[in-house]
C-alpha positions in Angstrom: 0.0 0.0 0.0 1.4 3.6 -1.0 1.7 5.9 1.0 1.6 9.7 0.8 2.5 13.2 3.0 0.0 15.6 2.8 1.2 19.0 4.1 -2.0 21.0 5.6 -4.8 18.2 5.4 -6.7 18.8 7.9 -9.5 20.7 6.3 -9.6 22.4 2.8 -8.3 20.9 -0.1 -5.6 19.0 2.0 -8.4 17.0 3.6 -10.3 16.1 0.5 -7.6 15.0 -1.5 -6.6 12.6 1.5 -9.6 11.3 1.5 -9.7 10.9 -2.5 -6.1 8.8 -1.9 -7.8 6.8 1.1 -10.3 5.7 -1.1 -7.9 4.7 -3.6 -6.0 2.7 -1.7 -3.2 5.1 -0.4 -2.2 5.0 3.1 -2.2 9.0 4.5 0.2 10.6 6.5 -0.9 14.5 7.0 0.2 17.5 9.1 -1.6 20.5 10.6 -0.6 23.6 12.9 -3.4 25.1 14.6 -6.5 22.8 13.4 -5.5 20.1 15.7 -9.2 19.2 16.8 -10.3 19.1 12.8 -7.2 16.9 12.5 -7.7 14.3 14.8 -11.3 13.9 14.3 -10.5 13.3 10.4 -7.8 10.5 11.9 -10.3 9.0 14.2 -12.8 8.9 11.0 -10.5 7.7 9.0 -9.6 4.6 11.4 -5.9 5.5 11.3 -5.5 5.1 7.7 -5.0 8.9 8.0 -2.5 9.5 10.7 -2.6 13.4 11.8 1.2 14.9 12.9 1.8 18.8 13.7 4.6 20.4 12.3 5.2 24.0 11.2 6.1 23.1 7.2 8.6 26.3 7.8 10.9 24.2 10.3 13.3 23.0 8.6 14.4 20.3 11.2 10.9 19.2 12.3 10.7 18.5 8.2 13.4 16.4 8.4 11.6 14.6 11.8 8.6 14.3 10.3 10.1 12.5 7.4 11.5 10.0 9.9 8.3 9.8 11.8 6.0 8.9 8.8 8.4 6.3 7.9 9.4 4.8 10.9 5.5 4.0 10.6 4.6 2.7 7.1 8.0 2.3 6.2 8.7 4.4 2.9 6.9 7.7 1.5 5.8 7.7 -1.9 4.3 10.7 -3.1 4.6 14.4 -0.9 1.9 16.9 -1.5 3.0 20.6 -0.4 -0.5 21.9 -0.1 0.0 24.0 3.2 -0.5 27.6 2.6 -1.9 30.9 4.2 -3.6 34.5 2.3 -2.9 37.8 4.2 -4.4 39.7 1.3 -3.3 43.7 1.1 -2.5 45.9 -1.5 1.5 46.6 -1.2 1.1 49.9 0.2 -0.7 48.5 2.9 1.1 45.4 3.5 3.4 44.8 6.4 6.3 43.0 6.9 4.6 40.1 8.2 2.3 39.8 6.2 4.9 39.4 3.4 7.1 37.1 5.5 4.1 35.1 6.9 2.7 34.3 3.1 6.1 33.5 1.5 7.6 31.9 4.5 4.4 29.3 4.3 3.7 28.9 1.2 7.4 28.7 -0.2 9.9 28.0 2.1 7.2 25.4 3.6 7.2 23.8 0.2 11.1 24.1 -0.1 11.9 22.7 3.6 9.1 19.7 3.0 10.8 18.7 -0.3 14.3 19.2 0.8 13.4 16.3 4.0 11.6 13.8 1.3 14.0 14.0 -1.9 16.7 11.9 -0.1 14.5 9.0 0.5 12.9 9.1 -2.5 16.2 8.9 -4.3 17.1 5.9 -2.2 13.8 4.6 -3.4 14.3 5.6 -7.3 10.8 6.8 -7.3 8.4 8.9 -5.9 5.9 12.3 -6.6 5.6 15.4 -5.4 2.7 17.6 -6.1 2.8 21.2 -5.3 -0.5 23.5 -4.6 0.3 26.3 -6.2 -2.7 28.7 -7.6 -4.0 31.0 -10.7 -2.9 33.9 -8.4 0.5 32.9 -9.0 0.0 32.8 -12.8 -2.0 35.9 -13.1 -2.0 39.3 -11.6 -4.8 39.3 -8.4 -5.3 43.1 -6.9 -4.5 42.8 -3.0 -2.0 39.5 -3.5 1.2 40.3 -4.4 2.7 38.4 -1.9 0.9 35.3 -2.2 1.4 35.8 -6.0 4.7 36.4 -5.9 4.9 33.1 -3.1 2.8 30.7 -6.1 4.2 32.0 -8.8 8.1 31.0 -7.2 6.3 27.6 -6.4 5.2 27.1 -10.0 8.7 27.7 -10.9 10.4 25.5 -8.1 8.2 22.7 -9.5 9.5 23.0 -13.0 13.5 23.0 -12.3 12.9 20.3 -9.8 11.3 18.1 -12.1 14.4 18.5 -13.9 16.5 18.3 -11.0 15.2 14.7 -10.3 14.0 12.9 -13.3 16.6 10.8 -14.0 16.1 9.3 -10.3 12.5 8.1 -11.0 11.1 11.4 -9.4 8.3 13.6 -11.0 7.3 16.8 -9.8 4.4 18.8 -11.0 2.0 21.9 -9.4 -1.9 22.3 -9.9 -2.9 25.8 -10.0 -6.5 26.2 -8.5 -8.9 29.2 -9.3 -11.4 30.4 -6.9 -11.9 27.0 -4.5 -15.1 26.6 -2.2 -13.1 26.2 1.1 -13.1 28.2 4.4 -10.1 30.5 2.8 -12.7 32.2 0.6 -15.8 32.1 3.4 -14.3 35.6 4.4 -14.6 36.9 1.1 -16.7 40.3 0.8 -20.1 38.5 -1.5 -20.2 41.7 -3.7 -16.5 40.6 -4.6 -16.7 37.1 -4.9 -19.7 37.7 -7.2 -17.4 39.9 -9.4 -15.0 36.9 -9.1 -17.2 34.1 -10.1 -18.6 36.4 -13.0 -14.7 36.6 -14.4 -15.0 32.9 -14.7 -15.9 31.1 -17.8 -17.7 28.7 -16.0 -19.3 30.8 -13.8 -19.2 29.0 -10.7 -16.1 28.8 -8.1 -14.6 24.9 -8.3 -14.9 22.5 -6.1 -12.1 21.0 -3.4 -12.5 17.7 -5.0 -11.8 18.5 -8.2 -8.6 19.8 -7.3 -8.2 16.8 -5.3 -9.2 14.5 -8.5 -5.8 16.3 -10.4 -3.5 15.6 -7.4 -4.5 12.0 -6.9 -4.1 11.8 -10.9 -0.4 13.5 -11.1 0.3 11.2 -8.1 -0.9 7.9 -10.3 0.6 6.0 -13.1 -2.0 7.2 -15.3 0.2 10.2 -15.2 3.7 8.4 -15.8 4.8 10.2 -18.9 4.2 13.7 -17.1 6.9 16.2 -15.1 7.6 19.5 -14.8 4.0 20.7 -15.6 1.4 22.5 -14.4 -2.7 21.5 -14.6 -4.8 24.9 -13.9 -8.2 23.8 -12.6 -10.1 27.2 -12.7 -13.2 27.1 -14.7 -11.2 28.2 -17.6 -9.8 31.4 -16.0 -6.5 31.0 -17.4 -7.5 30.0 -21.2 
């Protein structure tokens, strides 16, 4: 049975693709921060098939402890998902220092420390996947982001020179970039603005968590052997 590291799975998008993977057969390993009540009532439901661990994705050495506690436990880790992220949304003017640091710190370094702990064993291995939640804000310009742009769109280009980084050791990296997602990170959302949101949206309608969740658990499957370095948008056609 496979098994994969879901960073951030407690709730959102984390949680639905590690249920998606459950379902499919994966064993789940998953961390969380601050939801630590969310995240061990989704491992009691999942009758430990999902195993919740908190660690701050920006720690470099609980990264590497956590890579040594998920394996010490189902013995090898097969695919990572870096989906852990935060929004502090502000136009620059406005922005503070921390809410620069706090977005990039997360969203990238979090990403960078996570990967850094799981590439040596998955080069030991010869194989493994690593999916990275980036998001349309990181391809396109969104008023009020730039530092959660600027942190996706660095993610989006980490995914693409480590896929070439690691190919020849039977390692694939690639990044889904989701549009506007129903999940608690939008419930705050003004509804006069996430109207104006949804009506920029070809399909008119904000995605759903498991359709993001459907593209992970496919980039982390052999049906998507052949593919590395890419990036699936899933955002009602916002990017076409």
């Amino acid at each position: 049975m496979p098994t994969a590291l879901i960073t951030g799975g407690s709730r959102g998008i984390g949680r639905v693709t590690a249920m998606h993977l459950l379902i499919d057969g994966w064993s789940v390993a998953f961390t969380y921060s601050q939801s630590k009540d969310a995240a061990l009532a989704f491992e009691t439901e999942s009758k430990g098939m999902a195993v919740a661990y908190e660690a701050d994705v920006r720690d470099e050495m609980r990264a590497a402890d956590l890579v040594r506690e998920v394996t010490a436990r189902f013995g090898e880790i097969d695919a990572l998902v870096n989906n852990a992220g935060v929004r502090r949304d502000a136009l620059l003017y406005n922005m503070t220092a921390e809410q620069w640091d706090e977005v990039v710190d997360t969203n990238l370094r979090g990403a960078w420390s996570m990967t850094k702990a799981v590439l040596p064993l998955m080069m030991q291995q010869r194989r493994g996947a690593i999916v990275n939640v980036a998001s349309l804000s990181g391809m396109h310009g969104v008023v009020g982001q730039t530092n959660y742009s600027a942190a996706k769109g660095a993610l989006i280009a980490m995914t693409r020179s480590l896929a070439r980084e690691v190919a020849r050791s039977g390692i694939r990296v690639n990044c889904v970039a989701p549009g506007l997602v129903e999940t608690d990170m939008i419930s705050g959302l003004d509804p006069d603005v996430k109207r104006e949101m949804i009506r920029q949206i070809p399909m008119r309608r904000a995605i759903r968590a498991d359709e993001v969740a459907s593209a992970i658990a496919f980039l982390l499957s052999d049906a998507s052997s052949g593919m590395t370095g890419q990036v699936l948008a899933i955002d009602g056609g916002a990017s076409a």
